[in-house]
N, C-alpha and C positions, 0 to 999 in steps of 0.2 A: 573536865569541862563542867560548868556548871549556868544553867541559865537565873536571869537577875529578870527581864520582864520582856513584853511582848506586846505588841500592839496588831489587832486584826480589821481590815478595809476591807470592806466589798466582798466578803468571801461567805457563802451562802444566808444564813439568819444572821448574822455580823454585820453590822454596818459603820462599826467603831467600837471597835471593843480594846481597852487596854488592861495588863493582867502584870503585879507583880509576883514573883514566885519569891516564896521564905527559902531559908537557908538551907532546911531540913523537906520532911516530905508536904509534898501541895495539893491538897484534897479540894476536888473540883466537882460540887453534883450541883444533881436539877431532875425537871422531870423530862421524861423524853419530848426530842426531837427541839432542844433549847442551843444545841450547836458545843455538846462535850468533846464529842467525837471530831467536830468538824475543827475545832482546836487542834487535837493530838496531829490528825492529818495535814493540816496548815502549815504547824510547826516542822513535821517531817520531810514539806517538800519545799518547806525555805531556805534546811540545809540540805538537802541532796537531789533536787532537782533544779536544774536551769531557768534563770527565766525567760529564755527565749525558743521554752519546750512548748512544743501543743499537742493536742492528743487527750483521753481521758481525763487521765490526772489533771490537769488545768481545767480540762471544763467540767469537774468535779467542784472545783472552788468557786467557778463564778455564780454571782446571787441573781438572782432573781427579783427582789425585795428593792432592791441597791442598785444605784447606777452606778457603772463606775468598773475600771481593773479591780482585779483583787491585789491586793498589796499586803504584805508581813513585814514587820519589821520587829527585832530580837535583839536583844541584848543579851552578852554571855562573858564566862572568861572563860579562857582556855589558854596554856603556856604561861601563867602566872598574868596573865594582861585581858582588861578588857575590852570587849570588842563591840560592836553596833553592826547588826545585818540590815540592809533594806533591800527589800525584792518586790518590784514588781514585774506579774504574768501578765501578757501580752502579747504571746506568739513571736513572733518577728523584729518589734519595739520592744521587747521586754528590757527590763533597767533594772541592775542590782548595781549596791554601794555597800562595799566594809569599810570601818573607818577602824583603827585600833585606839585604846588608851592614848597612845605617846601623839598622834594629831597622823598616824600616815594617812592615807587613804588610796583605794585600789576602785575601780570599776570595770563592768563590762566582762571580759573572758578572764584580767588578771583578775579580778574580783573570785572568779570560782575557781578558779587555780590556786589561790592563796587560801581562799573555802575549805576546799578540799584537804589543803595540805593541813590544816589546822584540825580537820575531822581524823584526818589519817588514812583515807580513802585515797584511790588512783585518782578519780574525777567527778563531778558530776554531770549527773544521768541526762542524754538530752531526751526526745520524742520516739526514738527508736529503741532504747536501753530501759527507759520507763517501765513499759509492761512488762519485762520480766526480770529486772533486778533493782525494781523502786522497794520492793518490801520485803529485800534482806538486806539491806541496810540499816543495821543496829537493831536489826529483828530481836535480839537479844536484851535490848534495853527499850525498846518501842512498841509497844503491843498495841496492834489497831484494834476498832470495836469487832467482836465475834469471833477473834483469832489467841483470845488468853488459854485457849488449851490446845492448841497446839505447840504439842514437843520438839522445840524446834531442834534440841540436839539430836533428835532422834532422825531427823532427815538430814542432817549431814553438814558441813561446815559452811557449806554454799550458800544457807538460807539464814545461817547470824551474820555472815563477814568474822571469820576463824581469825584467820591472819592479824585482821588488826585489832580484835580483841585479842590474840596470846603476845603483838606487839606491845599492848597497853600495860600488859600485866609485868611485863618484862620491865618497862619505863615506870615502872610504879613503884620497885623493890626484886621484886620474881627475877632471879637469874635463869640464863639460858640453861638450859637440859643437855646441853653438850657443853664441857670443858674444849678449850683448842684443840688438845691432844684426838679428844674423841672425835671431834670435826675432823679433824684431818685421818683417823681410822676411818670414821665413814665415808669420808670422800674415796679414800684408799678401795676399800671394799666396792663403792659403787664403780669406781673406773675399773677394778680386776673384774668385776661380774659383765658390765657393759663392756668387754673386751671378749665377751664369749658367750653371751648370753644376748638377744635383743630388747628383751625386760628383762625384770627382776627372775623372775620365773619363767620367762617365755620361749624361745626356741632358740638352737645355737645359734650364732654368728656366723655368717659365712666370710672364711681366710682365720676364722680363727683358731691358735692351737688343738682343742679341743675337738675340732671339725674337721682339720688336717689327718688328725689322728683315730678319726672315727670315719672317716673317706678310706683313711689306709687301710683300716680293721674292715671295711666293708669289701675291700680293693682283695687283700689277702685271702678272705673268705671264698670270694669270687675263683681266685687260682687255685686254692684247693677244691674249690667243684669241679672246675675243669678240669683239674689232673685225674680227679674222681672218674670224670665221666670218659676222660681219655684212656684209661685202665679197665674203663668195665665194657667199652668199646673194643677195646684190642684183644679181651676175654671174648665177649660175643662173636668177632670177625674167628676164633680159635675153635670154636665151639659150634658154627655154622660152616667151617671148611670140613672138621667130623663128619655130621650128618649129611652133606652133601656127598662127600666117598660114599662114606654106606647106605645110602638112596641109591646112589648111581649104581653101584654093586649089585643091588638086590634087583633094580630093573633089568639089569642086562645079563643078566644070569638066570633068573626065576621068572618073574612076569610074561615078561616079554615072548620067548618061547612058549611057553601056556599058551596066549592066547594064538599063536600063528598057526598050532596043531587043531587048536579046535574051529579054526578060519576055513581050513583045510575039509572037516568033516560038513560042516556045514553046507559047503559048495556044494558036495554031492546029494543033496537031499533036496535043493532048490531044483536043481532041475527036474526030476519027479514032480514039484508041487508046481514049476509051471506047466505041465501036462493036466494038469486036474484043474487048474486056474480056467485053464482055455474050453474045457469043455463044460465047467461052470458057468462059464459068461455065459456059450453059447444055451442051455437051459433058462436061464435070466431072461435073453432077448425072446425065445418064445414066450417063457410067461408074462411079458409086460405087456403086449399086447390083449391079451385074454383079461389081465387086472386091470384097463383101461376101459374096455368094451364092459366088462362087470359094472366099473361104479360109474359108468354113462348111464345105464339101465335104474342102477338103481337110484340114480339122480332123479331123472324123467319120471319114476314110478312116485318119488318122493313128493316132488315137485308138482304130479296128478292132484294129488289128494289132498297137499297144503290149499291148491289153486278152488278146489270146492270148498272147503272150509271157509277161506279167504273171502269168497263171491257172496257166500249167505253172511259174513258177518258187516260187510261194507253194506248189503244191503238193509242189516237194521241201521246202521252209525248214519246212511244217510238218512232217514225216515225222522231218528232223534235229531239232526241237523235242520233238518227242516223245519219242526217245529221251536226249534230256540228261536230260529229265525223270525220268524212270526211273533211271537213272544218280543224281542226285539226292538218291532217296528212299532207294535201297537203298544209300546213303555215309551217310544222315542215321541209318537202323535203326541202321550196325553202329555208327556213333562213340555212340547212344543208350545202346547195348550197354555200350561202354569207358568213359563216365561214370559209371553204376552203380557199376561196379567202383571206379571211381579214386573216388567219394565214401564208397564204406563205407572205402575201406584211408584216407582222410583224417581221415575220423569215427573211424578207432579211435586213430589219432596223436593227433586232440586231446582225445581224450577220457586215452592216459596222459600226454600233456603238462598235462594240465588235475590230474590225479589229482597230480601231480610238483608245480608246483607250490602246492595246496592244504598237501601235506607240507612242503616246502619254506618255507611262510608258518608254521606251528607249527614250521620247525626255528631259523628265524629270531627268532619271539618266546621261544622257549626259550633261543637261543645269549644273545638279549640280554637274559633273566630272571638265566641266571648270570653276565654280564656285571656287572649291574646289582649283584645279590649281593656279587659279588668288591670293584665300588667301596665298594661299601657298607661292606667288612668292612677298604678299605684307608680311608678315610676317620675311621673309628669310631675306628682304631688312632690315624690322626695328631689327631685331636681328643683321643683317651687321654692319649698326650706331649706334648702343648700342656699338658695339665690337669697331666701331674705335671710338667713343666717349669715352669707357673705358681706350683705347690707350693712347686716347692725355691726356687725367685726370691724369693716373699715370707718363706720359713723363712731364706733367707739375709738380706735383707733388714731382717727382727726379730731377727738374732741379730746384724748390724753396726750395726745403731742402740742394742741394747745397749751393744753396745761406745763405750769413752771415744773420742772424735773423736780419737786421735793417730795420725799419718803420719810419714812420714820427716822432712819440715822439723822436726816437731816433736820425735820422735826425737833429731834430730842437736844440737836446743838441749837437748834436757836430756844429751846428751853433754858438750857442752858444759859447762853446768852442772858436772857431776860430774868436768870435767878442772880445772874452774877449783877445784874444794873441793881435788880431790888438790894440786896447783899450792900451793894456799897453805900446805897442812897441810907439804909441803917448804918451802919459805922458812920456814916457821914454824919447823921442827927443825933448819933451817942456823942460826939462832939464839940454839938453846937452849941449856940448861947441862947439859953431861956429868957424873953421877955414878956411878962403877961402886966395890963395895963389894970389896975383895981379899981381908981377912981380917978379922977381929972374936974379941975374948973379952967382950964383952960386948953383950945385944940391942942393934939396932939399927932404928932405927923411922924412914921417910919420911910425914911428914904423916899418923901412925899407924898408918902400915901395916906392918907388920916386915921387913926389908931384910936378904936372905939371903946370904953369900959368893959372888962371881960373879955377884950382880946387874949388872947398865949400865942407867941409865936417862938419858933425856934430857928435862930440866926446861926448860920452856917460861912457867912461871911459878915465883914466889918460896914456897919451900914450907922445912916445918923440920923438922930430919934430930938424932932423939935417939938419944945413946949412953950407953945402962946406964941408970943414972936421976938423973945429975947434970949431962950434958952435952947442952945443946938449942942447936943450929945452925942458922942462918935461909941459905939457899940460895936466891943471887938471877941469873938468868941474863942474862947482857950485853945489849947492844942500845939500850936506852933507849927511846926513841920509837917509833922503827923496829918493835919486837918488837909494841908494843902494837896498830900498825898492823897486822902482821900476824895478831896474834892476831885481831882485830876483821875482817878481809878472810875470815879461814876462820869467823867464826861468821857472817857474809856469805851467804856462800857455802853454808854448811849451810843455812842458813833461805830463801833461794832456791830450793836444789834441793828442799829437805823440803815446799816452797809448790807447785811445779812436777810432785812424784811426787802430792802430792795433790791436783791438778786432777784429774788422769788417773786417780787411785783406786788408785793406787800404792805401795808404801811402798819399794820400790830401782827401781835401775837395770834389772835384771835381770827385774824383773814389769815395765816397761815396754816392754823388748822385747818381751814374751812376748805383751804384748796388740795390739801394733803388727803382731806377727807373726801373731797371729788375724787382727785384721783386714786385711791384705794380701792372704791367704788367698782370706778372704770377699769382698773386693773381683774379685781374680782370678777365683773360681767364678762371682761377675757377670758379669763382663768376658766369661766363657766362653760362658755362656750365651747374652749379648747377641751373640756373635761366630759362634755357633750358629745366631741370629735371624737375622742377616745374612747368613749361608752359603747354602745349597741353601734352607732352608727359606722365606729369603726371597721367592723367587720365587713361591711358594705362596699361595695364596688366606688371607686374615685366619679368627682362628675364627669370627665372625658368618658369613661368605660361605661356609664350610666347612660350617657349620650348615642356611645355605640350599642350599647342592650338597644336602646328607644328604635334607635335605626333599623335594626336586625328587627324587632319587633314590627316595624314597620313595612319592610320589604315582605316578612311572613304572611300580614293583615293582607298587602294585598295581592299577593300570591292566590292566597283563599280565596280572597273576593272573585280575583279573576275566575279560579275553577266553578266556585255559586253561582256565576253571574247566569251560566245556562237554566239555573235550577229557579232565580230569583223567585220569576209569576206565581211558580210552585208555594216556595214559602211564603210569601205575600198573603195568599190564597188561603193556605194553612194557620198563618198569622190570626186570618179576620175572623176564620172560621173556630178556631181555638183549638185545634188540633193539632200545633204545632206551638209550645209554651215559649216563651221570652228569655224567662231567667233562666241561668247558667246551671245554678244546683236542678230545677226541675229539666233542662234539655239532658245531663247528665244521669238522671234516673231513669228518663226515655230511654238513655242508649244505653244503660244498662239493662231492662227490661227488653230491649231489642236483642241484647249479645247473650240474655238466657232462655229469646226465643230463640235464637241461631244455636245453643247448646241445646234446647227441647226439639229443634227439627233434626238435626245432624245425628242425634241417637237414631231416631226411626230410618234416617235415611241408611247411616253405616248398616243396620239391619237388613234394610233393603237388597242393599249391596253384595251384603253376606248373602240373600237366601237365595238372590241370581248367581253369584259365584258357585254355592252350589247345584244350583238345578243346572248349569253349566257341565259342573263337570258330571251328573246324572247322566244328562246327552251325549257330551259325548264316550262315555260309558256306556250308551248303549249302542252308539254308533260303533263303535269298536266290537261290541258281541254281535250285531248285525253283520259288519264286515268281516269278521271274524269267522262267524258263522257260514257266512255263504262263501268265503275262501275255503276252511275245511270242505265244504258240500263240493266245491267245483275240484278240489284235491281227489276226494272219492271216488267220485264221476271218472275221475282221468288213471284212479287206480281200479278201479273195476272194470273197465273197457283194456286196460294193460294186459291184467288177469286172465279176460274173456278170450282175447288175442292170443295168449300161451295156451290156453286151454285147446284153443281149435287147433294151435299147429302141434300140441301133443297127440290132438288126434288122427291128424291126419299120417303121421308117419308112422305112431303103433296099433289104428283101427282100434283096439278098446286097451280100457284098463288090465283083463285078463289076460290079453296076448301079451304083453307088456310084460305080466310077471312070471309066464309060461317060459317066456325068453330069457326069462335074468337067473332063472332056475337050472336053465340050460350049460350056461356060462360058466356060471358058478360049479357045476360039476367038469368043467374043463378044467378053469385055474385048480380046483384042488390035485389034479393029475398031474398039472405041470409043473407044482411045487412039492408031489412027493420024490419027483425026480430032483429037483434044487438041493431038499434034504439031502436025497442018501450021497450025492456028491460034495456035499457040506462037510458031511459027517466024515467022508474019508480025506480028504484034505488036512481036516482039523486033526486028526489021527498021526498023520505025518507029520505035521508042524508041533505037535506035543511032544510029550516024553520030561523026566524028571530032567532038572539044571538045566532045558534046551532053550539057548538063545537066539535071536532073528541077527544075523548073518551084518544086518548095518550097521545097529550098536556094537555087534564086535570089532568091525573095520573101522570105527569110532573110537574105539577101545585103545585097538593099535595104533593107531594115528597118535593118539593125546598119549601113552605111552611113550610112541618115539619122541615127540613134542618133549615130553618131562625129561629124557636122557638128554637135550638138547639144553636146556633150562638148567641141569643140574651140573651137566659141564661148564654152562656159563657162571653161574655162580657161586662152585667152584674155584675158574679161574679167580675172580672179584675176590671172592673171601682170602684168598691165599694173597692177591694185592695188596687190603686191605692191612693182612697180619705183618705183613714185611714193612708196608709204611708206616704202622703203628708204632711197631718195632724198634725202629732206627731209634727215633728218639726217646727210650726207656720210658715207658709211663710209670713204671717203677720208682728210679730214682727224680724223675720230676716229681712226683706227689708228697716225696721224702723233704723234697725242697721248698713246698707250699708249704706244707705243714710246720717247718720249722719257718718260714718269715710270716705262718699267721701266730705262732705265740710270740713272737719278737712283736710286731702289732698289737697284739692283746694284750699282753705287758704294759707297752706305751701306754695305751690310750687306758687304762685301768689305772695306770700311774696319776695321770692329767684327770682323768675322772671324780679317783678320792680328793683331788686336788681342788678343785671345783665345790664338790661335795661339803668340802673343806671352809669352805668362803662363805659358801650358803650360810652352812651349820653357825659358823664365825657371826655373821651379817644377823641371823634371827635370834641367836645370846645378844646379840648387843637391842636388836629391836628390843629383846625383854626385859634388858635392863635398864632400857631408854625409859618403858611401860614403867618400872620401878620408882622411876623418879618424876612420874607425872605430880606428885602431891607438889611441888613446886610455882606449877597452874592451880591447878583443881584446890586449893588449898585457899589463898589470897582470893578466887575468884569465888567460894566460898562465905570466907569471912564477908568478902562486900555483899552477896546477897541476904544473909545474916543482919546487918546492920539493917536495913531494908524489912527485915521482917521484925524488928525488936519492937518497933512501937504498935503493929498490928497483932502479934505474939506479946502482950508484956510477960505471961507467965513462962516464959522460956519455947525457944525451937533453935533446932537447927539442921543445916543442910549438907549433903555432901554429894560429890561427884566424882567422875575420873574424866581422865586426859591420859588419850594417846598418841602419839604423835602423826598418826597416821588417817585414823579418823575423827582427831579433834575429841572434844566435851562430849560425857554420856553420861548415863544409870544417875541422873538427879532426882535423889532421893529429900524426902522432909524427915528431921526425927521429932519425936514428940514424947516425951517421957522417955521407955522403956522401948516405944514402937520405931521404925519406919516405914515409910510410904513411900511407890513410886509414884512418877510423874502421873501415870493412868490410874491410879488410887486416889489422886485428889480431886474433890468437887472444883472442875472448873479449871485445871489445872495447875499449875504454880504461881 
C-alpha cells in the first residue's frame, strides 16, 4: 500500500489543506502547533476508524477555527489498483465513500468492510473499540507525536497488529515457517497434549489416560496403606491381649491381697482413735466458750481507747471545717460583688452591639436598594440598544430587500457584457469604410445629413454620399460576410446587456454599480451588527432573560421598599441632615465602617462573656467548698455524738477502763488452761494416727475398690482384644498386603509407562518450538531489509538493523548496527 495524496476539511488548524505525497520518503516540517501531527492522526483514523464513531477521537479532529464536519479524503493503492477514501465524521450521519480505479464504488458499512479488508484488519473500530485499540493499529508503521520511543515490540504483539504484519510479509515473498508436513506434526502434538493436558503445560485432563492411571497409582497406594494399617492393627489387638493376662495376673495374685491385709490392720487402730476423737471435741467445746468471752473483752478494751483518740481528733477536723466555711462564704459575697459589675459593662456592649447592628441591617438593605437601582438603570440602557439596534437591523434589512439582488458575480457579468458590446463595436470599425470630406464647392450630404470640410467618418454600413444636386454616391464598406457578422454580434450584445441593466432596474453600467454599491454597504452594516452580536454582547443574557432579570429586579426594589417604608421619616431626616449620604460607593463605606464597629464591639463583648463565664464558675466553686464544707461539719457532728454514745454504754457495763483489763487478764489465764488440755490430747491421737508407711483407712478402701474396678476392666479388654485378634485374623492381613503391593507396582509401571510417554510429546513439542525459533530469519529478515530501505537516505553512510521472530511472541531485540557497533532499541536517542 502505498498513499498518492490527501485532502484535509475542517479538522483542527486545517480548513483545506490538500497534500501530494512522492514516491519515496515525504518530509513534512513547520514550526509547532502548524497542524503536523494533526495530519499523521487524520490520516490514521480515516483508515481505521468509522465514521459514524463519537467519543474522543472525533472530537480531537473537529476545529474550532472552521465550520463545518471534519472530512479526509485519500487516495492510495493497494492490491495493484487505485483507490479514493472519503470519510466524513459526524457521529450518527457520518458518510464514507471508496471508489476503486476500475469505476466500482462501495458506501456506508460495505464501505469499511471492503476498508478493512483492503488493510487487512478484522474491522473497523467504532466508539467503544477506539480507546483501546485505535493506536495499535499499524503502531509499527504509525508513530504518533511523543510515542517514537516507545518499543513497541517489546510490549507484545497486541500493540503492532502481529498477525497481519507476519500476513503481509508472507504475501510479499516470506514463506510460511512450517512446511505441511510440520503443520500437521504440530497439530499432531497439540491434539496428543490437549488430550491430557488442559494447556500446554497446565494440569491433567480429567478421563484422560494419564489420569486414569495416576487415580489407579493413587488407588493402589491407598490399599497398601490399608493393608498396612490392617497388619499393624492385628499386631497391636496381639500385643494388648499379652498385657492384659499379665495385668490381670499380677492383680489378682499380688496387689490385691496386700492391700486387704493392711484394710484389716487399720480397722483396729480406728477405733482407739475414735475414743480420743470424742474426748477431744469435748476439750474444744469448753475452750471456745472462754476464747469468745477473751476477744469480747479485748474488743471492748480496744474499741475504749480508739473511741477517746477518735472524740479529740473530730473535735479539731470540726474547728478546721468551720473556718473553710467561712472562708467560703465571704470569697462567694465578693466574686457576687464582681459579677454585677462584669453583667451591667456586658449588657451595655450588647446592647451598642445590638443598636450597631439593627443600623447596619438598614445600611445593608439601603446599599442593596441603590444596588439594585443602578442594575436597573444599566439594564433598561442595554434593553434601550437592543431595541435601537433591532431598529436599524430591520431599516437595513427593508432598504436591501429593496434593493435589486445584484452582487459582485453578477456585477462582474454584466462587465462583462458591456466588454463584450465594446469588443464588437471595434471589430465592427476595423471594418468599416473611411470617408473623410477635404474640401467641397458644392453641399455635400451623407445619408442626408450635410458633410462639413474635415469631416472623417467611418461607415459600417452601405449609406449614399450626395454632391450638389446631380451627384448621388452609394458607399459600400468591405468585408462581405464578415462585417455583417459583426454587425449582428454588437446588436447581440447590446440587447443582452440592455436585458441584463433591466433585470436590475438599471439603465447603464454605471447605475449598476451604484446600486451593487448600496447594497454591499447595507450588507456590511449587517455583517456589523451581527459581529456586534457576536462580540461582548454575546456573552449576555437574550432580551426575554433581560426582561426577566428587570422583573426579578423589580419585585426585589420593592420588597425593600416595602421593609424601609417603616424607617422612611428616618432617612428623610438623615437625608437633610447629611448624615446619612446619597451615593451608593459612600452608603457602602458607612456600612463598612459600621461592620468594623460591630468587629470593634464584639471583641470587648466576647471578653465580657469570657470573664463572667469565669467568675461563674469561681461561684460556683465556692458554693461547692461551702456546701461541701458544712456537709463534712454535719458528717462530724453525727460521727462524734456516734462515738460519745459507745463510749457511755462502754461505760456503763465495765464501770472503768481498768476493771475492763483486770477482766480480760482473767480470762486469758483460763483459755491457756483449757488448751494445755486440747494439746496433750492432740498430741496422743497424732501418735496413733502416725507411725512409718501408715495410711488413713479410706484411701485404702479406695485403693481396693479401683483395684477390683481394674481386674474388671482388664477382663473386659481382654475379652475385646482376643475378638479383635480372631477377626483380624480371618482375613490374613499377611497375605492381603502381599496383594497390594504387587497391583501397586503393576500401577507404577503403567502410569511411569504413560508418563515417559507424555514426557515424550512435551520434550517432542519444545525441539520443534526451537527449531520453529531457527527459522525465524524468514520474518525478521525481509521485515529487516524493509526497515533498512527507510533508513538509507537518513543513514547515507551505511546502517543496518536486525531482529528476531518467534513464533510465539512475535518481533524482538531490534537492534541498529553502525560500523563495528550495535545498539539497542533503549540505546538510541529517541528511539528507532
Amino acid at each position: 500500500m502505498r498513499l498518492l495524496s490527501c485532502r484535509l476539511q475542517n479538522i483542527r488548524v486545517h480548513g483545506d489543506l490538500a497534500l501530494e505525497f512522492g514516491p519515496g520518503l515525504t518530509l513534512i516540517g513547520g514550526p509547532n502547533e502548524t497542524g503536523k501531527s494533526t495530519l499523521v492522526e487524520a490520516l490514521h483514523r480515516c483508515l481505521f476508524l468509522r465514521a459514524t464513531a463519537t467519543g474522543t477521537p472525533v472530537e480531537a479532529l473537529q476545529s474550532r477555527l472552521h465550520l463545518g464536519q471534519p472530512q479526509v479524503e485519500l487516495a492510495f493503492t493497494a492490491r495493484g489498483e487505485a483507490w479514493t477514501l472519503v470519510k466524513r465524521f459526524s457521529g450518527s450521519s457520518g458518510k464514507v465513500l471508496l471508489r476503486s480505479g476500475s469505476g466500482r464504488q462501495w458506501q456506508g458499512p460495505e464501505a469499511e468492510e471492503q476498508l478493512a479488508d483492503l488493510l487487512g484488519v478484522n474491522e473497523s473500530l467504532g466508539s467503544r473499540q477506539a480507546g483501546s485499540l485505535l493506536r495499535g493499529r499499524w503502531a509499527h508503521l504509525w508513530v504518533m507525536q511523543g510515542r517514537s520511543g516507545d518499543d513497541l515490540l517489546a510490549q507484545g504483539g497486541a500493540h503492532y497488529d502481529l498477525e497481519a504484519l507476519v500476513a503481509q510479509l508472507e504475501r510479499g515473498g516470506g514463506s510460511a515457517m512450517q512446511s505441511p508436513k510440520d503443520q500437521q506434526l504440530a497439530s499432531r502434538l497439540d491434539t496428543l497434549l490437549a488430550e491430557t493436558f488442559t494447556t500446554s503445560r497446565g494440569n491433567l485432563r480429567r478421563q484422560s489416560p494419564l489420569w486414569i492411571a495416576q487415580q489407579a497409582l493413587e488407588a493402589a497406594e491407598a490399599a497398601v496403606q490399608h493393608s498396612q494399617d490392617q497388619l499393624a492393627d492385628y499386631g497391636a489387638a496381639s500385643e494388648e491381649l499379652g498385657r492384659s493376662a499379665a495385668s490381670l495376673q499380677e492383680l489378682q495374685q499380688q496387689r490385691l491381697p496386700e492391700l486387704r491385709q493392711r484394710q484389716q490392720r487399720l480397722q483396729a487402730a480406728a477405733t482407739e482413735r475414735t475414743r480420743l476423737e470424742a474426748a477431744l471435741a469435748l476439750a474444744k467445746q469448753q475452750l471456745e466458750p472462754l476464747q469468745m468471752r477473751q476477744q469480747a473483752l479485748a474488743s471492748d478494751l480496744g474499741a475504749w481507747r480508739q473511741l477517746g483518740a477518735s472524740l479529740t481528733r473530730l473535735g479539731q477536723q470540726a474547728l478546721e471545717l468551720a473556718t473553710v466555711r467561712e472562708q467560703a462564704k465571704g470569697e462567694l459575697a465578693q466574686l457576687e460583688q464582681q459579677g454585677a459589675a462584669q453583667e451591667q459593662q456586658r449588657a451595655s456592649l450588647e446592647a451598642q452591639r445590638q443598636t450597631i447592628t439593627e443600623r447596619g441591617q438598614w445600611l445593608q438593605r439601603l446599599v442593596e436598594e441603590a444596588r439594585l437601582q443602578a442594575d436597573l438603570a444599566r439594564l433598561n440602557a442595554t434593553l434601550a440598544q437592543r431595541e435601537r439596534q433591532g431598529q436599524t437591523r430591520s431599516q437595513l434589512q427593508a432598504e436591501l430587500a429593496a434593493l435589486p439582488p445584484i452582487d459582485q458575480a453578477a456585477l462582474a457579468a454584466l462587465r462583462d457584457l458591456e466588454q463584450a458590446r465594446r469588443d464588437a463595436g471595434t471589430r465592427l470599425g476595423a471594418m468599416a469604410a473611411g470617408v473623410e470630406l477635404l474640401r467641397a464647392d458644392q453641399p455635400v450630404t451623407l445619408a442626408g445629413q450635410p458633410l462639413e470640410p474635415g469631416t472623417d467618418l467611418r461607415l459600417s454600413e452601405a449609406r449614399e454620399l450626395q454632391v450638389g444636386s446631380g451627384v448621388v454616391l452609394r458607399i459600400s464598406p468591405g468585408g462581405g460576410q464578415a462585417l455583417a457578422q459583426a454587425r449582428q454580434q454588437r446588436q447581440q450584445s447590446e440587447t443582452a446587456l440592455a436585458a441584463a441593466l433591466a433585470s436590475f432596474g438599471a439603465s447603464n453600467l454605471e447605475e449598476a454599480e451604484g446600486l451593487a454599491q448600496q447594497r454591499l454597504v447595507r450588507e456590511q452594516q449587517l455583517d456589523a451588527l451581527a459581529s456586534a452580536d457576536a462580540g461582548p454582547l454575546a456573552a449576555e443574557p437574550t432580551g426575554p432573560q433581560l426582561v426577566d432579570q428587570r422583573q426579578g429586579l423589580h419585585s426585589r426594589l420593592e420588597e425593600l421598599q416595602r421593609e424601609l417604608a417603616p424607617l422612611e421619616p428616618q432617612r428623610l431626616a438623615q437625608l437633610e441632615s447629611g448624615e446619612l449620604p446619597a451615593e451608593l460607593e459612600t452608603l457602602e463605606q458607612l456600612h463598612r465602617q459600621l461592620q468594623q464597629s460591630y468587629a470593634a464591639t464584639s471583641a470587648p463583648l466576647r471578653q465580657a462573656q469570657a470573664s463572667l463565664a469565669e467568675l461563674d464558675k469561681g461561684r460556683e466553686a465556692a458554693r461547692q467548698r461551702q456546701a461541701a464544707s458544712g456537709e463534712a461539719l454535719a458528717s462530724l457532728h453525727g460521727e462524734r455524738s456516734h462515738n460519745q454514745a459507745r463510749a457511755e454504754e462502754l461505760g456503763q457495763r465495765h464501770v472503768s477502763e481498768l476493771a475492763l483489763a483486770t477482766a480480760l487478764q482473767q480470762v486469758e489465764a483460763q483459755v491457756a488452761n483449757a488448751a494445755s488440755q486440747v494439746g496433750a490430747l492432740g498430741r496422743e491421737l497424732a501418735a496413733l494416727s502416725g507411725g512409718a508407711g501408715a495410711i488413713q483407712l479410706a484411701p485404702l478402701e479406695a485403693q481396693i475398690q479401683q483395684a477390683e474396678a481394674e481386674v474388671l476392666q482388664l477382663i473386659a479388654s481382654q475379652a475385646a482384644a482376643r475378638q479383635r485378634c480372631q477377626t483380624l485374623g480371618a482375613s490374613d492381613p499377611h497375605g492381603a498386603l502381599e496383594q497390594a503391593q504387587a497391583a501397586l507396582e503393576q500401577a507404577h509401571r503403567h502410569h511411569t509407562s504413560l508418563q515417559r510417554l507424555c514426557d515424550g510429546q512435551l520434550l517432542l513439542r519444545e525441539l520443534f518450538k526451537a527449531a520453529q525459533a531457527d527459522l525465524s530469519s524468514r520474518y525478521s529478515e525481509p521485515l529487516a531489509r524493509s526497515i533498512n530501505r527507510y533508513l538509507k537516505p537518513l543513514l547515507p553512510a551505511g546502517a543496518s538493523c536486525q531482529l528476531h521472530y518467534a513464533s510465539d511472541s512475535g518481533f524482538s531485540s531490534l537492534q541498529l548496527q553502525r560500523g563495528q557497533e550495535r545498539f539497542s532499541f533503549g540505546e538510541l536517542s529517541g528511539g528507532m
